[in-house]
N, C-alpha and C positions, 0 to 999 in steps of 0.2 A: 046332636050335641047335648040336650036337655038331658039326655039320660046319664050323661058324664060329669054330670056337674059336682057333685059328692066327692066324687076322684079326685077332682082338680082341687076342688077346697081340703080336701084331707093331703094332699101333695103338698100348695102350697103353704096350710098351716105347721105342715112336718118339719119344713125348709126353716119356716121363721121361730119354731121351737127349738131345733138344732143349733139354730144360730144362738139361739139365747144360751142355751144351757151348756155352748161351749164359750160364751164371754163370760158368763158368770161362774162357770166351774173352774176357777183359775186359783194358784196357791194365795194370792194375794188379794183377790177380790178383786169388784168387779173396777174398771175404770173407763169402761165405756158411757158409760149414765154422765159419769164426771165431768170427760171429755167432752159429751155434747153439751151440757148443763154450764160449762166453763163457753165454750163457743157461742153459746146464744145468749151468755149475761154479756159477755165483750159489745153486741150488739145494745143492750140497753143500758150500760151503765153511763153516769154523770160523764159530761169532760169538764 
């Protein structure tokens, strides 16, 4: 399995670049950052 290890990392990182570069290559930009960035201030803000 040691010998595969490269593989598996260059797989996985292909998957999480793909992903990126198809939320952020959008006509309007990106609104995934937003989305999360809006959902974890709801978590800290004042009541």
């Amino acid at each position: 399995m040691g010998e595969y290890d490269a593989i598996w990392v260059f797989i996985i990182s292909a998957i999480f670049v793909g992903f990126y570069i198809f939320i952020e290559a959008r006509p309007k930009g990106s609104t995934f950052t937003k989305d999360i960035a809006s959902t974890i201030s709801r978590f800290f803000r004042k009541r």
